[in-house]
Structures are given as structure tokens and as C-alpha cells.
N, C-alpha and C positions, 0 to 999 in steps of 0.2 A: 399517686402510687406508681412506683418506680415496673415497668413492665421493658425488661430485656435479656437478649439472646447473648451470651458472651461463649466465644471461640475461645479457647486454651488452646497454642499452636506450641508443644517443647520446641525448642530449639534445634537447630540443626547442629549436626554433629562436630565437635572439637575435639582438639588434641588430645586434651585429658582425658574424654569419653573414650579416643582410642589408645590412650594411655594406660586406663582402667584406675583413674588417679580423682581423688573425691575435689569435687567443684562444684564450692556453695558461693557464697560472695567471691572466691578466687575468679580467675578469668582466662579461657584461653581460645585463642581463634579458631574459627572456625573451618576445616578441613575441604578440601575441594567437594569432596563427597555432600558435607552440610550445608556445600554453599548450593549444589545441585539438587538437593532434598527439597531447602527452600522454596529454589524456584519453581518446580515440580508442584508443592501446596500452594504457592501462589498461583498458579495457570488454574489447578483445579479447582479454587474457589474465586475465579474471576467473575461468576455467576452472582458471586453474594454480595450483596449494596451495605456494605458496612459503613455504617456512621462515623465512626472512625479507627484508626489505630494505636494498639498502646502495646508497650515491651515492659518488663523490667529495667532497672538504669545498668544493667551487667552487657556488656557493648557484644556476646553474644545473642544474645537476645533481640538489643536492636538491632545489629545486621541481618539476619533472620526476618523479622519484619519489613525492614527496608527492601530485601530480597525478595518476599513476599507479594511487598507493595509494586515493586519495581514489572515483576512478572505477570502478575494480575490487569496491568494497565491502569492502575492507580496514579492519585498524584502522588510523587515524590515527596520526602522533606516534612509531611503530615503525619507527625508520628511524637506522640505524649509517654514518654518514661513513668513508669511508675513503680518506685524504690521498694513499694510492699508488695509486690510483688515478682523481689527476686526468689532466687533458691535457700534452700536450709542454710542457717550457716552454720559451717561444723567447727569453728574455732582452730582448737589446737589441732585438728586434723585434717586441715585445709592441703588441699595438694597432695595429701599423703594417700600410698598405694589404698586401691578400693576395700581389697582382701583383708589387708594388713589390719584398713581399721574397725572392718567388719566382723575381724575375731575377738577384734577386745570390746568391740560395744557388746558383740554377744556373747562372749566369752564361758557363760553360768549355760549356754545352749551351744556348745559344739559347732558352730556357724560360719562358713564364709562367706557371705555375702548376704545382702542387706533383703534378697531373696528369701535365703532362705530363714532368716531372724523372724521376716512377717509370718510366718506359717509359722512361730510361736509364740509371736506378740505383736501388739495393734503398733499403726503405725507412729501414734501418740505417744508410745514407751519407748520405742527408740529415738526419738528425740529427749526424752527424758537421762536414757540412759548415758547418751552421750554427752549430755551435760554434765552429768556425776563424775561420766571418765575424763573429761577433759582438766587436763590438770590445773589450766584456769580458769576452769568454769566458764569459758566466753561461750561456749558451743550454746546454741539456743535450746530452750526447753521449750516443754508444748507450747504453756500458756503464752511465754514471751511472744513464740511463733504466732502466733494465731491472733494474737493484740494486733502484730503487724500487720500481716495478711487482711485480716476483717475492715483496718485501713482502706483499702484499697477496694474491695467490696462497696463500702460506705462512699466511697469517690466516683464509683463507677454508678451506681445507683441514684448518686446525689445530680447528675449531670446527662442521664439516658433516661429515654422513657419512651412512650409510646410504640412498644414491638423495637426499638430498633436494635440492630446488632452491631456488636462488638469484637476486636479479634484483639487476641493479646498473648502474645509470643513468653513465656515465660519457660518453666523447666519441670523435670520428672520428677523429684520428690514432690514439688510445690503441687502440681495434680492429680499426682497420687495422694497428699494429705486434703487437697478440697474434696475428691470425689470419697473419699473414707467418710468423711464426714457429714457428704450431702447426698452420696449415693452408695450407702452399705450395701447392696445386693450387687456392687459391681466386684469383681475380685481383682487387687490392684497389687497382687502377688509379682507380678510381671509386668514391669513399669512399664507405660506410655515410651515408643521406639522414638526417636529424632523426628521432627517432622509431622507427627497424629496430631490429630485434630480431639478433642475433647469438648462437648457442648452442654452448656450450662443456660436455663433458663429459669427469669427472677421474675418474680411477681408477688411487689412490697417486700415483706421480709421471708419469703421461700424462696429457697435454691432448689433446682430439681435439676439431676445431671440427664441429660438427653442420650449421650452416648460419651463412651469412653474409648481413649486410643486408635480412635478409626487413622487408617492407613490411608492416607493420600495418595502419598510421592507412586509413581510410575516402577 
């Protein structure tokens, strides 16, 4: 029976984040600011004997890690991608202004931003909805979402066990739809900042979220 601790670390802060510009599979570097947040989480969990490290394959995420790793006094170079665990992808509104796409996904709710659509719908629908809006249909829907994601779950589960822990640098939707799902009494209204930490413990097939959005950085 699979028994472990798995860190969610979002990503440190990029351009788009300060853009205000949506960034699911898109990609943008990472801001002096994010690369210092990093470091900051890594100093502060030098304490933790993690077994190992994993990002998403989106190269914010692994520099975030690496950054992490590098700070903590970690070895270098130890660091396992894991593609189910990037961000949403929002297809045809990849890159496009945060607002902009935020009024048309909610559009039936008066909404700008993705804030305040959850204070009228779970976060499960607006991934639905956006797939309806998108004029190619690529934007992911729940179920799509969550095949993949649960990938990754299943990997992490299949290769860890006895207590040990795990950190894995991914992003704010992608934590905000685990903790929905594994820990409803958390309110995920106000995503997870750059940089929080988010704790997840597995034992066999429960997920129990330990805490959500803890603030690290300094």
C-alpha cells in the first residue's frame, strides 16, 4: 500500500502571471521576482528529506524546482518531469488576456475573472465551459483533465511508499482542482500565490490534503 506525503509547490512567478495573460500548456519565463520566491521555498524546506523531485514538463515549473533544489542544498540535475501534471489547457485561449477570457467563459454570470465565476460555479464547470467556448473545442474538459492528472497520481503512488515525501512544482489551477476534489472544506476561491506550498497525504487510494496555500517565501 502506497503510503506518501506529496508537496505541490505553484510555480514561481512569470511574465504572463504579471501579464494577467492565461498560461496553461503555454510557457513564459520566469520573473526575477519568481526566480527569488523559489529560492526563498527552497531554503525553507531544506529541513524536508524528500525522496525525490518532480515538476511538470512546462520549463516553468522545472526551473522552480531546480531553483528550489539548488537552495535547499539538494543534488542538482535530480529532477523527473511529469507531463500530468501540467496546468489546464485552455486551447483557443492560450495567451489570451486573463479578463478577456474570463468574461466569455462566464459570461451567463456577469464575471471577470476566474475568481469570481467560482463563487458561482465549481471548479469542474468551468473547465467544462471552456471547452464549449472554445471554438475548437481543444480547451480541456473536466473528464479529459482528470484522466490525465490521475496519471500522474497513479505514477507517483506506483514508485513511493513507506511515509516518504514528495515535492512537485506544478501550478494554480492544477491545485486548486486537486484540493476541490480531495479537500472540499478548503475554499480554493483565491488561488494558491507563486511559490505556497500545498500538502497532500496518500495512503492506498485516499488523498487527504493536509494544508493548502501555505506561504513560504520570506
Amino acid at each position: 500500500m502506497s503510503q506518501l506525503s506529496i508537496y505541490l509547490v505553484r510555480h514561481g512567478q512569470t511574465y504572463f502571471n504579471l501579464f494577467n495573460r492565461m498560461q496553461g500548456w503555454s510557457d513564459s519565463p520566469l520573473t526575477d521576482q519568481g526566480k527569488n520566491t523559489a529560492k526563498q521555498v527552497g531554503k525553507a524546506l531544506a529541513n524536508v528529506d524528500f525522496a525525490h523531485y518532480y515538476s511538470s514538463d512546462s520549463k516553468r515549473a522545472m526551473d522552480t524546482a531546480k531553483l528550489i533544489q539548488s537552495a535547499a542544498g539538494k543534488a542538482t540535475g535530480v529532477l523527473t518531469t511529469l507531463p500530468s501534471f501540467r496546468e489546464e489547457f485552455y486551447g483557443y485561449y492560450e495567451g489570451d488576456d486573463s479578463s478577456r477570457t474570463w468574461s466569455l467563459v462566464g459570461k451567463d454570470y456577469g464575471v471577470t475573472s476566474l475568481h469570481e465565476l467560482l463563487d458561482r460555479v465549481s471548479i469542474e464547470t468551468t473547465k467544462d465551459l471552456m471547452h464549449e467556448i472554445d471554438p475548437f473545442h481543444e480547451a480541456e474538459d473536466n473528464q479529459t483533465y482528470w484522466e490525465r492528472v490521475n496519471q500522474g497520481f497513479d505514477y507517483l503512488k506506483a514508485h513511493h511508499d513507506n511515509h516518504e515525501k514528495v515535492l512537485v512544482a506544478t501550478h494554480g489551477t492544477t491545485i486548486r482542482s486537486i484540493v476541490s476534489r480531495f479537500g472540499p472544506e478548503f475554499d480554493i476561491s483565491r488561488g494558491p500565490k507563486n511559490g505556497s506550498v500545498t500538502r497532500l497525504d496518500i495512503d492506498g487510494d485516499q488523498i487527504k490534503v493536509q494544508s493548502y496555500a501555505e506561504d513560504l517565501a520570506e
